[in-house]
C-alpha positions, -999 to +999 in steps of 0.1 A: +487-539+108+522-531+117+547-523+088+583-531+094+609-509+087+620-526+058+582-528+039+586-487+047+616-478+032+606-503-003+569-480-003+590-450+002+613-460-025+585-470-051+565-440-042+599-415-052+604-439-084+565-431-094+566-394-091+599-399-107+588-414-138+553-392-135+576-363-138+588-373-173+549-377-189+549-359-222+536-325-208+500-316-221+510-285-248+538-308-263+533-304-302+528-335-308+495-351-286+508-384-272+479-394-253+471-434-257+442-436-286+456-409-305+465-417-338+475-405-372+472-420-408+496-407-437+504-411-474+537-428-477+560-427-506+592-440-507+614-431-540+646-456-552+669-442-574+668-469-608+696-454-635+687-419-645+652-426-631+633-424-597+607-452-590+581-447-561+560-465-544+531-452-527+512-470-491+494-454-462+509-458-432+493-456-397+509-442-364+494-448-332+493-444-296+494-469-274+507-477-235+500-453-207+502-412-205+533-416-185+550-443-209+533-434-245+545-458-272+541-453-309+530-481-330+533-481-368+517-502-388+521-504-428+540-481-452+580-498-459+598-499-432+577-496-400+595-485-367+578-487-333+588-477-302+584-462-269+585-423-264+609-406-243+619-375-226+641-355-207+648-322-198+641-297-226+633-327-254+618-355-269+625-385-284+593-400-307+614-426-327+587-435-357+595-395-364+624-381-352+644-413-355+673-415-330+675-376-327+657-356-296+633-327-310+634-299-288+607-289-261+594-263-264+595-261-301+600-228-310+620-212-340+656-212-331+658-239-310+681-273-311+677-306-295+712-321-284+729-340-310+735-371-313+771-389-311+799-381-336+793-346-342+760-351-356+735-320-352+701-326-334+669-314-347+664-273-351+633-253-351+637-236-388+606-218-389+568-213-391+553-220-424+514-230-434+517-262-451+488-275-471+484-319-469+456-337-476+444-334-441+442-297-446+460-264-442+482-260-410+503-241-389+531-257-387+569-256-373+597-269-395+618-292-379+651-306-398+682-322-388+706-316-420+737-332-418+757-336-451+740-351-484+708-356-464+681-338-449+653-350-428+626-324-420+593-323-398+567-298-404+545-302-369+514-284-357+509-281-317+482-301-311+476-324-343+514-334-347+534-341-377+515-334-407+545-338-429+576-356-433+607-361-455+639-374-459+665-376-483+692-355-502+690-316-505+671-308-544+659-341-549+624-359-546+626-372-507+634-409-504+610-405-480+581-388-477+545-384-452+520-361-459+487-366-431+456-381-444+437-381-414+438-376-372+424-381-339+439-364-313+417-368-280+416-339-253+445-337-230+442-355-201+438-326-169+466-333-141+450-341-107 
């Protein structure tokens, strides 16, 4: 069969647009392992300021992968205020919204390095440090994570290869508004390129 020149130059296009978006699939040594089935299960408590006094409430909350290795999406179920979306990522970052919220965490993590802020000044997310952090999960080595930006701190303490296996938010020298600490995992093998 005979292909016109039009039917060409659509394959050629959609061909270029596939390794395109192939070329942004969250690489296989990211920190956190975004392959579809993958999926994590964390204590949540989330703290209210009542008067002099903090009340908090305590849920498990479930991340999960879902979608395709080249279009990962997140889905969170329980805990108080789920957020699900799609991952994304660009050159030298990532953008796993359940987690790091509107902010890009740098690729590769390593200590001294920033994602790009976000709009109005505000700082992206910095590599601190390494510290062994000790969850319910387990011990791990992990990466600290923050983005500090006035009276509030959010922080992420990842290890490559299980993920974030703690999580906090709120003001500096108080009991997190927020906080994760991992449960339980199941991060599959990476997927081998072909």
């Amino acid at each position: 069969m005979t292909r016109s020149p039009f039917f060409r130059t659509i394959a050629t296009a959609a061909s270029g647009l596939l390794l395109g978006l192939s070329s942004l699939a969250i690489p296989a040594d990211a920190p956190i392992p975004l392959e579809p089935g993958n999926w994590w299960v964390y204590r949540e408590a989330y703290t209210e300021r009542v008067g002099p006094l903090d009340a908090t409430q305590e849920d498990n909350t479930r991340f999960e992968v879902r979608g395709t290795a080249g279009r990962p999406f997140v889905l969170q179920t329980g805990g108080f205020d789920p957020v699900s979306a799609p991952v994304e990522r660009g050159e030298g970052w990532v953008l796993v919204p359940p987690w790091t919220g509107e902010d890009r965490l740098p690729l590769p993590l390593v200590p001294g390095s920033a994602g790009p802020g976000g709009p109005d000044g505000v700082p992206g997310w910095v590599v601190e440090a390494e510290e062994d952090v000790a969850v319910p999960a387990g011990v791990f080595s992990t990466l600290r994570c923050a983005v500090r930006a006035g009276r509030t701190a959010s922080v992420l303490w990842i290890a490559p290869g299980v993920g974030v296996v703690r999580e906090t938010h709120g003001p500096p020298g108080r009991r997190p508004e927020l906080e994760r600490v991992l449960l339980r995992w199941f991060a599959q093998p990476a997927a081998v390129p072909r």
